[in-house]
N, CA, C and O of each residue as an XYZ file, in Angstrom:
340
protein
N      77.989     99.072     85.097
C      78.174     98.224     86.236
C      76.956     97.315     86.412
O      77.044     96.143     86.776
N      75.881     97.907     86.143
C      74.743     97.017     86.123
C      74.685     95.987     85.049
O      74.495     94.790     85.267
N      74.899     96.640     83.620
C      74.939     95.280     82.734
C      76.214     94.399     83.005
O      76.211     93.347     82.366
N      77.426     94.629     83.910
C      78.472     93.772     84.334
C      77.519     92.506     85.272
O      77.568     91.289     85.097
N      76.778     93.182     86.168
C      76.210     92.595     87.901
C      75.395     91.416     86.903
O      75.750     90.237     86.913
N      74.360     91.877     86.125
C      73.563     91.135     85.354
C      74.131     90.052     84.336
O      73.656     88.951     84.054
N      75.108     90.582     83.937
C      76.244     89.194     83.407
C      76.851     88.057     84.313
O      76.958     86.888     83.943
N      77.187     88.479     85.391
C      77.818     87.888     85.966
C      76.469     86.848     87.079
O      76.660     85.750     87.600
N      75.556     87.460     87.115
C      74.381     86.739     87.876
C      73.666     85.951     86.614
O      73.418     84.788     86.932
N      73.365     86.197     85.596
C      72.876     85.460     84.335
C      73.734     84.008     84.141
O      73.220     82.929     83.849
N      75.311     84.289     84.401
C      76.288     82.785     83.073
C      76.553     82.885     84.363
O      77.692     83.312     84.175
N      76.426     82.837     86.072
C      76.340     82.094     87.857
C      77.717     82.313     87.766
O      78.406     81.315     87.551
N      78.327     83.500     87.894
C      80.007     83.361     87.856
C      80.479     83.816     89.595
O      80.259     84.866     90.199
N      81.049     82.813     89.956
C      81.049     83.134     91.607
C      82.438     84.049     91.500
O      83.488     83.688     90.966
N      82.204     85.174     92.069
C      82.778     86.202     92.682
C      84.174     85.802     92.636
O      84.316     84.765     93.284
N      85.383     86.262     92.069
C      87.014     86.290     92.549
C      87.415     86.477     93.852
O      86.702     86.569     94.851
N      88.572     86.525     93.766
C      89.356     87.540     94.547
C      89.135     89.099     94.640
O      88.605     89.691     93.700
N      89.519     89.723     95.715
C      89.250     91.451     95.481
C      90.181     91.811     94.176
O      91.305     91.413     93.871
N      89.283     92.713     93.527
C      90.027     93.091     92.267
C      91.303     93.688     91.996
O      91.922     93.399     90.973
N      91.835     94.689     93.042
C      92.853     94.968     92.847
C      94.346     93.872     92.981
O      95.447     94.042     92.457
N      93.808     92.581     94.008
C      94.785     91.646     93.651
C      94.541     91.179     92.388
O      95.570     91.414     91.754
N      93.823     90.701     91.752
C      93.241     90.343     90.260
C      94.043     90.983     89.140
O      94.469     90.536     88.075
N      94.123     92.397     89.831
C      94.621     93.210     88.306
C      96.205     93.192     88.478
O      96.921     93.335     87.487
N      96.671     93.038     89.587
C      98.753     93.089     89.919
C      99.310     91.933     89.467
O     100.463     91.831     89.048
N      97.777     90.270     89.620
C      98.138     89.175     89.374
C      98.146     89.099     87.729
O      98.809     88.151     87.307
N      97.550     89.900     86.755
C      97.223     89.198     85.291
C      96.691     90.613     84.885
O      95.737     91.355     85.118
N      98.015     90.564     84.035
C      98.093     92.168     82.959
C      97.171     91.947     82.114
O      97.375     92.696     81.159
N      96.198     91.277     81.935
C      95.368     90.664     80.317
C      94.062     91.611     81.324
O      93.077     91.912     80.650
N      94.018     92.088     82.899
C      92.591     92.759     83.853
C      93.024     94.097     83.360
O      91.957     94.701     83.254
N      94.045     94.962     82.973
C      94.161     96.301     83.236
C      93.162     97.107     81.967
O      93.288     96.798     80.782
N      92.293     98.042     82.388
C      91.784     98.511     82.376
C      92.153     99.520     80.951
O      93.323     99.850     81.142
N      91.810     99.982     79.978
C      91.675    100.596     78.693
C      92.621    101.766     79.523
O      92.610    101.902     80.746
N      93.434    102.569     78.573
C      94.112    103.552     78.850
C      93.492    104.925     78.463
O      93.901    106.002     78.894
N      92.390    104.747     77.541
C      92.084    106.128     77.125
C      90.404    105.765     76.323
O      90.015    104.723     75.796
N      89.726    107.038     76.505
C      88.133    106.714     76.033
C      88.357    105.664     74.717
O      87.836    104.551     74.799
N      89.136    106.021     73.499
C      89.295    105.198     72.279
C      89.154    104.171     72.646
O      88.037    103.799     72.284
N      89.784    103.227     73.336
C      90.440    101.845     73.912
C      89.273    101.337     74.689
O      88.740    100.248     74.477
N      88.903    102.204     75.613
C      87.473    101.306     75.925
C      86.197    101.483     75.050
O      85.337    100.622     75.235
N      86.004    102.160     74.405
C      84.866    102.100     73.298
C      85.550    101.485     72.428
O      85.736    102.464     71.706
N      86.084    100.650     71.899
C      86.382     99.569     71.095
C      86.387     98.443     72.478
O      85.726     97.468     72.122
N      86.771     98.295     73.559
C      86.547     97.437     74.194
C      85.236     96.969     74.800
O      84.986     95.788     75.042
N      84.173     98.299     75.095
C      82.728     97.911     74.990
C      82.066     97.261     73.733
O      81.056     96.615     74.011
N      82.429     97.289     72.336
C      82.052     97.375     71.145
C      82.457     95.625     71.105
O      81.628     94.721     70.997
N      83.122     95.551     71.158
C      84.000     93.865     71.267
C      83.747     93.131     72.098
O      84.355     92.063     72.030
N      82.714     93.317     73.327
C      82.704     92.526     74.718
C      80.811     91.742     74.256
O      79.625     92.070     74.254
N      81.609     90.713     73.973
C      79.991     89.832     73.144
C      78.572     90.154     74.634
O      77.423     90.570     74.484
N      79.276     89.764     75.905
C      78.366     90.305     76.977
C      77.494     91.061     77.081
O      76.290     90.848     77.220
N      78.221     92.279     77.000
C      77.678     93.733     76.583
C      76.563     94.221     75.798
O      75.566     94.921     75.977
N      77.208     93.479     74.710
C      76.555     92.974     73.604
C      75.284     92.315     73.557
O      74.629     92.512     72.533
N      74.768     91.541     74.481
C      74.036     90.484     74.675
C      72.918     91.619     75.560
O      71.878     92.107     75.119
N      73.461     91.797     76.751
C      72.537     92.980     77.623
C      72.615     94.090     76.896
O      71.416     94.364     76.829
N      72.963     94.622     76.520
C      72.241     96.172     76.144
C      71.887     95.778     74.783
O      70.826     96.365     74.574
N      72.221     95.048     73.659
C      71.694     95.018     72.341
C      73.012     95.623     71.394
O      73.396     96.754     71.692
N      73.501     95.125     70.607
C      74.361     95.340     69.513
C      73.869     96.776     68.705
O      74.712     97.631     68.433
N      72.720     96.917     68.421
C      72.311     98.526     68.312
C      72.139     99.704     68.920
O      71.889    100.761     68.342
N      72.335     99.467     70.700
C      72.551    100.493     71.473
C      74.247    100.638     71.428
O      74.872    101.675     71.204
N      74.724     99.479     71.669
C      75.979     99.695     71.941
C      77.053    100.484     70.460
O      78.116    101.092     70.586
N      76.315    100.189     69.195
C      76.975    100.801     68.201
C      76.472    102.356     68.192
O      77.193    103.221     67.693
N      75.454    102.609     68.652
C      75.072    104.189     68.488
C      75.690    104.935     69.779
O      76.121    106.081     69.656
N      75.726    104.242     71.059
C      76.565    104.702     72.441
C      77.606    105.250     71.580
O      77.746    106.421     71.228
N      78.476    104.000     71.227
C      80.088    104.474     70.773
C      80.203    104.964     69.796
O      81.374    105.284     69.586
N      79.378    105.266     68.846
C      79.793    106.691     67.969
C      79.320    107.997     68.359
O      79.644    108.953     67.655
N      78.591    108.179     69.393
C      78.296    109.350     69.612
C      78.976    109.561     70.620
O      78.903    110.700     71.080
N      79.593    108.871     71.103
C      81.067    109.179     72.291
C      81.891    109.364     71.129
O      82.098    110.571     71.007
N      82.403    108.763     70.303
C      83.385    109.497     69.059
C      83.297    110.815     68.903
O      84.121    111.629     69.318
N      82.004    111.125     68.125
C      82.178    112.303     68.280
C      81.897    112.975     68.870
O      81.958    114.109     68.394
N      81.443    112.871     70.142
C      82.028    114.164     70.994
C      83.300    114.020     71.358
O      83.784    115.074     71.772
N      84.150    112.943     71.356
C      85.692    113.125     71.606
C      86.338    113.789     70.502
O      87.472    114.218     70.716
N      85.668    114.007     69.000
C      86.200    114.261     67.734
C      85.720    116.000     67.547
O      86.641    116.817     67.566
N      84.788    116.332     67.432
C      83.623    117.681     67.617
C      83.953    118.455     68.741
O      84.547    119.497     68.467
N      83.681    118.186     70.213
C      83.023    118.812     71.166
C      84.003    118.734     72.304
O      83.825    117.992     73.269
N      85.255    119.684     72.130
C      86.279    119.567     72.945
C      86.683    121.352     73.437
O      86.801    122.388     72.782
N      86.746    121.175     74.217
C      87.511    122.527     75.000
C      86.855    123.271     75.453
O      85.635    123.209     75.303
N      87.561    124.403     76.290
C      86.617    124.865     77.105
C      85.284    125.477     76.601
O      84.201    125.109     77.057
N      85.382    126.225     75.845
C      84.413    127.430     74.865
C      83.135    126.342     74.890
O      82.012    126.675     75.270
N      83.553    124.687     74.323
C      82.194    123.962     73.871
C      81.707    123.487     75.279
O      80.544    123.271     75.621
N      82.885    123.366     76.044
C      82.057    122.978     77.560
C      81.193    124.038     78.050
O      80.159    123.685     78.616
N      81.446    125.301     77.928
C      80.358    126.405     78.700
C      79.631    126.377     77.945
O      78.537    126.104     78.439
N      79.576    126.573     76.491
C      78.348    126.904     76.117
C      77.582    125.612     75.545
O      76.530    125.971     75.015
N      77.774    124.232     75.486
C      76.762    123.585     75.707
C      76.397    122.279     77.164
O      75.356    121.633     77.290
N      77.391    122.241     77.899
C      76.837    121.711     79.487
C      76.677    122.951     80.185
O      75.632    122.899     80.835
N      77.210    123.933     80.313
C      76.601    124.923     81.689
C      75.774    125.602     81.487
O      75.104    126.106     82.388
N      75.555    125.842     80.056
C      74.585    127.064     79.577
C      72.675    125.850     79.775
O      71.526    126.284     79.853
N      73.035    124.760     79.785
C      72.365    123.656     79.402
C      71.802    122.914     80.546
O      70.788    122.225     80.438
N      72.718    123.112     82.061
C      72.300    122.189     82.992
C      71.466    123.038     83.627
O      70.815    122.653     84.598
């Protein structure tokens, strides 16, 4: 949200409409359906790209891969976030 605020104050983009009219008006706003879809949609957003650096953003989204690929179910949730926090 911050590298969004900082995009949008950097290229002076004056504020819309409230978003939820935005998104009922123009199916091209709705939002990624599943982690896959928006980590290819962070990966693709030249913006993004620009503020955080093309080398954070490629190491972010593979290490969200694999933990969506590796590090699933309950057994890996207790024993490495609870055993961990």
């Amino acid at each position: 949200m911050i590298g969004a605020g900082l995009g949008g104050m950097l290229q002076k983009i004056t504020p819309s409409e409230p978003a939820l009219q935005a998104v009922h008006a123009n199916e091209s706003l709705q939002l990624p359906r599943n982690q896959m879809d928006a980590l290819r949609a962070f990966e693709e957003n030249a913006l993004l790209n620009e503020i955080f650096g093309h080398r954070f953003v490629r190491l972010y989204c593979a290490n969200k891969r694999f933990e969506a690929a590796e590090c699933t179910g309950a057994n890996w949730t207790l024993e490495h976030l609870l055993t961990r926090a």
